[in-house]
N, C-alpha and C positions, 0 to 999 in steps of 0.2 A: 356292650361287653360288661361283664360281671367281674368281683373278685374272687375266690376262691381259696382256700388252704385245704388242701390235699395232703394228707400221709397215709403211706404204706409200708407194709410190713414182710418182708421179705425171708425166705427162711434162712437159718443160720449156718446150715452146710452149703452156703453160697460164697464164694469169695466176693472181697470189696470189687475186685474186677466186673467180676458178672450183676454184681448191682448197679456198677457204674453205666456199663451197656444199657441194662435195662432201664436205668436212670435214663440213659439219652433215647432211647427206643419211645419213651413214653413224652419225653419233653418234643418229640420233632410230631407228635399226632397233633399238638396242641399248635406249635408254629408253623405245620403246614396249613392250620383251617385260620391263622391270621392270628393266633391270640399270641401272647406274650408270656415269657417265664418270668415272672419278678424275684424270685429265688429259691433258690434250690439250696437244700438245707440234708447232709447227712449225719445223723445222730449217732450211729455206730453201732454196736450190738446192745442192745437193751433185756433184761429180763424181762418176759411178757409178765402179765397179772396172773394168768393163768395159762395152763397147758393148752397150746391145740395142736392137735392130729401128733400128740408124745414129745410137741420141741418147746421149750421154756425160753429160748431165747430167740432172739431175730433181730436183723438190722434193720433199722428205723433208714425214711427217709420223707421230707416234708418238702414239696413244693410249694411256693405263692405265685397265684395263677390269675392271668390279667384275661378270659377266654369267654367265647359264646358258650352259651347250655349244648349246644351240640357237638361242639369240640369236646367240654368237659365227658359229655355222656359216650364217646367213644372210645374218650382216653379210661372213662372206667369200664366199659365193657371189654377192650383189650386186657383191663388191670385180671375182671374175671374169667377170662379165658386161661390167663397166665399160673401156671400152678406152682411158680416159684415166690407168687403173692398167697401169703397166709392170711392177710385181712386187711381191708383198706376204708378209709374215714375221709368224706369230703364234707366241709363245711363253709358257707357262703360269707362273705364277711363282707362288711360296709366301706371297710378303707385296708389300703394292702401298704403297708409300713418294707425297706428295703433292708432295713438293720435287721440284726440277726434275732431270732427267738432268745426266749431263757432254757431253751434246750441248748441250745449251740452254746452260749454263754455259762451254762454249768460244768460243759462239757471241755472248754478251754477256760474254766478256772480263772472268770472274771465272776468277780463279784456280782452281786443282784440286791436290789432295794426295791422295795416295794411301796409304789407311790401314795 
């Protein structure tokens, strides 16, 4: 098993409801093939960088994923099937931390230092 940090970006005439679904829709491919969710992280609606397909804004959502490359590679082909996903970024990482990002920590207005 590998680590993993996954986010996706969801369009913004979604409610938090139907991202929550699809939050879990995506978290049970990954623990039915045996891998593990180490946290699931939602960031809220974010202003993208740039336009796509005319929406500026989209709710953010970051998984940390304890999973085989085949679990991951299903969970992102369901991601591209899905057209309520506007763009999605997997990146493999060396060690999976449980504390929350400095997204999550900006976003409830704890402070942040930088080591």
């Amino acid at each position: 098993m590998a680590f993993y940090e996954c986010t996706f970006v969801v369009r913004p005439d979604q409610s938090k409801a139907d991202v929550t679904k699809l939050t879990e829709t995506l978290a049970k491919i990954i623990t039915d093939a045996d891998g593990t969710i180490v946290k699931t992280e939602y960031w809220g609606i974010r202003t993208l960088a740039y336009k796509i397909n005319k929406m500026g804004k989209g709710h953010y959502t970051m998984f940390g994923l304890d999973c085989s490359p085949a679990a991951l590679k299903e969970m992102e082909r369901q991601m591209s099937i899905n057209e309520d996903i506007i763009r999605k970024l997997t990146v493999r990482v060396d060690a999976m931390d449980a504390t929350p990002t400095v997204m999550l920590q900006q976003k409830s207005g704890d402070s942040y230092e930088a080591a």
